[in-house]
Every structure is written in structure tokens, then in C-alpha cells.
N, C-alpha and C positions, 0 to 999 in steps of 0.2 A: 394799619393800626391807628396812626392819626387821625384819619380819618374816619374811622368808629367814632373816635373820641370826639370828633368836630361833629358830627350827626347828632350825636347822643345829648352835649351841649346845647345844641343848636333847640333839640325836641324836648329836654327840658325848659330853655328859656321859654320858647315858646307856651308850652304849659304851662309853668309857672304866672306868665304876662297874662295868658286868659284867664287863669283861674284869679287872680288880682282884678282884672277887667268886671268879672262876674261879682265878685263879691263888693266892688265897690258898686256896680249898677243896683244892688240890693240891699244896698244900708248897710255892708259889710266892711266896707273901709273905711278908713279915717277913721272920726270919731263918730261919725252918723247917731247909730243904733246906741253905743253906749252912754254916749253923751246926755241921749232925750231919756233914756232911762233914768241915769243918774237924779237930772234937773228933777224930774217926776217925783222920784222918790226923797228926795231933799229938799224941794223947793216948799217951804210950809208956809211960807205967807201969798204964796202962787202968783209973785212978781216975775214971772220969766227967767232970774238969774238966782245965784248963788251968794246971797249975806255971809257975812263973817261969820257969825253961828251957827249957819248952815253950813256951812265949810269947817266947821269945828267937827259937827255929829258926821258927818262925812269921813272926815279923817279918823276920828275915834272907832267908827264902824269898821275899815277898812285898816284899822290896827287893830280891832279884835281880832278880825278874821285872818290876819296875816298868825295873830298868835295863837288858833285855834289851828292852821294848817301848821304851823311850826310843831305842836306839839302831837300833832298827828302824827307826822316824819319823824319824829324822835322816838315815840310809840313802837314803832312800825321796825325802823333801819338802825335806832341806837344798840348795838348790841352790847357795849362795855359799858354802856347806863352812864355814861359821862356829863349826859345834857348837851353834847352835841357831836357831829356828825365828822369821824373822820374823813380823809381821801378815800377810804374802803369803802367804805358804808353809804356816802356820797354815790359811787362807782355802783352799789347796788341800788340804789333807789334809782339811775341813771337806765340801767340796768331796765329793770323792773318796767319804768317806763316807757323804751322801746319797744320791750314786749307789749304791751300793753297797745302803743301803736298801732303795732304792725299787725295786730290780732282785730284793730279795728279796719283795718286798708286792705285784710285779707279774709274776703266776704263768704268761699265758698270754705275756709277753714283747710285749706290745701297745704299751706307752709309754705306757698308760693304767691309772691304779687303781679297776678297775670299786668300786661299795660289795662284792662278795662278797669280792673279795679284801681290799680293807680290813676285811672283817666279820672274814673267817678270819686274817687278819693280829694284831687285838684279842684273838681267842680262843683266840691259841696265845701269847699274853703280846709277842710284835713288839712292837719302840718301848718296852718297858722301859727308862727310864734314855734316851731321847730329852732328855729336859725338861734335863737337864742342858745339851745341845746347844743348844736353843732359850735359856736362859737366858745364852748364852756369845756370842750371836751370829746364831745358823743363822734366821734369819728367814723365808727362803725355800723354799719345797717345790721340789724339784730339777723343772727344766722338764721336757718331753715331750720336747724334740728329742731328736737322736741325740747322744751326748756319748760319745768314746772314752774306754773306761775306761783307767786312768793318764795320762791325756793331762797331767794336772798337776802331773806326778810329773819324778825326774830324766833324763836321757835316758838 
């Protein structure tokens, strides 16, 4: 049994370390990609760097948008209409999400994540920014049953 478990660790890490390896050889890690985006799209006097009022409309943009997905989720998962989001409700948009996942990592639609699909899942960078998930709660890999998608959502 240990040693399942020391294999299994072992062929995770390893996936893990390549699919990180890949993604930064592609502009994927770090700040590479988003970084020259960014500068792109804000840089208005086209000095190479980020002014102070450029840094202002940056900020104000990315606090739209942070309040346009907030009231998305409230839309969606508030069911008592409080204006915000209990441990339940949390729990289903969490929820929701995994499914959502796992319906992208499970390519032939089977309810089973063969290794290939997990392999190619790793390799195109999938589950980036997961660990945040896990670290908030998500403890569990969304079962195999059938599970209607939105079912947790508001009617």
C-alpha cells in the first residue's frame, strides 16, 4: 500500500515538474505572457514601462472587472439574495466548478479521467491555479456520477 502511494506521488510530481517545465518554455510561466500584455495594453505614451496613471487605469479596470465577476456569482449562487455568499453557497459554486473541470480533462465524455487525458490535461497547462482551490477547501475530486450541471445554482 505504501508503496502505491510513493509511485503515485512520485508520477504525479513528475507530471506536475514537466507540465511547469512546458509551460514556462512557452511563455507560460512567470510573468512572461501576461506581463507584455498588460505593458501593451496600458502603456499609452509607449515608454516601455507603467506611469502612475497608467497604473491608475489598470487598477480601476481590474476593479471593474473583479466587480463585474462578483456580481456574476451573486447572480448565479446567492440564493437568500443577501448580497453575499454563504459557506453553502460558497460550497456550490466550488462545486460547480470541479464539475466544470473535470468535464474539461475528460475529453471522450466517459466520467472517467483515463491517464492520457490527464497526461494531455498537464501538458496544455489544465489545473493551473487549482492549488488555490485545494488550499481554500476543495478536498475532493468531483465523483463519476452523473451530476446536473447548475443543479446548485439558483432556479
Amino acid at each position: 500500500m505504501l508503496t502505491k502511494i510513493k509511485l503515485a506521488l512520485a508520477l504525479t510530481a513528475t507530471l506536475v515538474g514537466g507540465a511547469a517545465t512546458f509551460a514556462a518554455a512557452n511563455n507560460g510561466g512567470g510573468d512572461g505572457g501576461g506581463r507584455q500584455a498588460r505593458l501593451q495594453k496600458y502603456d499609452t505614451n509607449g515608454d516601455g514601462k507603467l506611469d502612475d496613471s497608467e497604473k491608475a487605469v489598470m487598477r480601476a479596470d481590474f476593479k471593474a472587472k473583479r466587480t463585474a465577476m462578483k456580481q456574476k456569482m451573486l447572480e448565479k449562487y446567492d440564493i437568500n439574495n443577501d448580497g453575499k455568499l454563504d459557506k453553502q453557497e460558497r460550497t456550490a459554486m466550488r462545486h460547480d466548478r470541479m464539475v466544470q473541470s473535470f468535464k474539461k480533462l475528460d475529453a471522450n465524455g466517459d466520467g472517467v479521467v483515463s491517464f492520457d487525458e490527464f497526461e494531455k490535461g498537464a501538458k496544455l497547462g489544465f489545473g493551473r491555479g487549482m492549488h488555490r482551490g485545494m488550499r481554500h477547501g476543495m478536498k475532493q475530486a468531483p465523483s463519476t456520477t452523473t451530476v446536473a450541471p447548475g443543479s446548485a445554482t439558483k432556479p
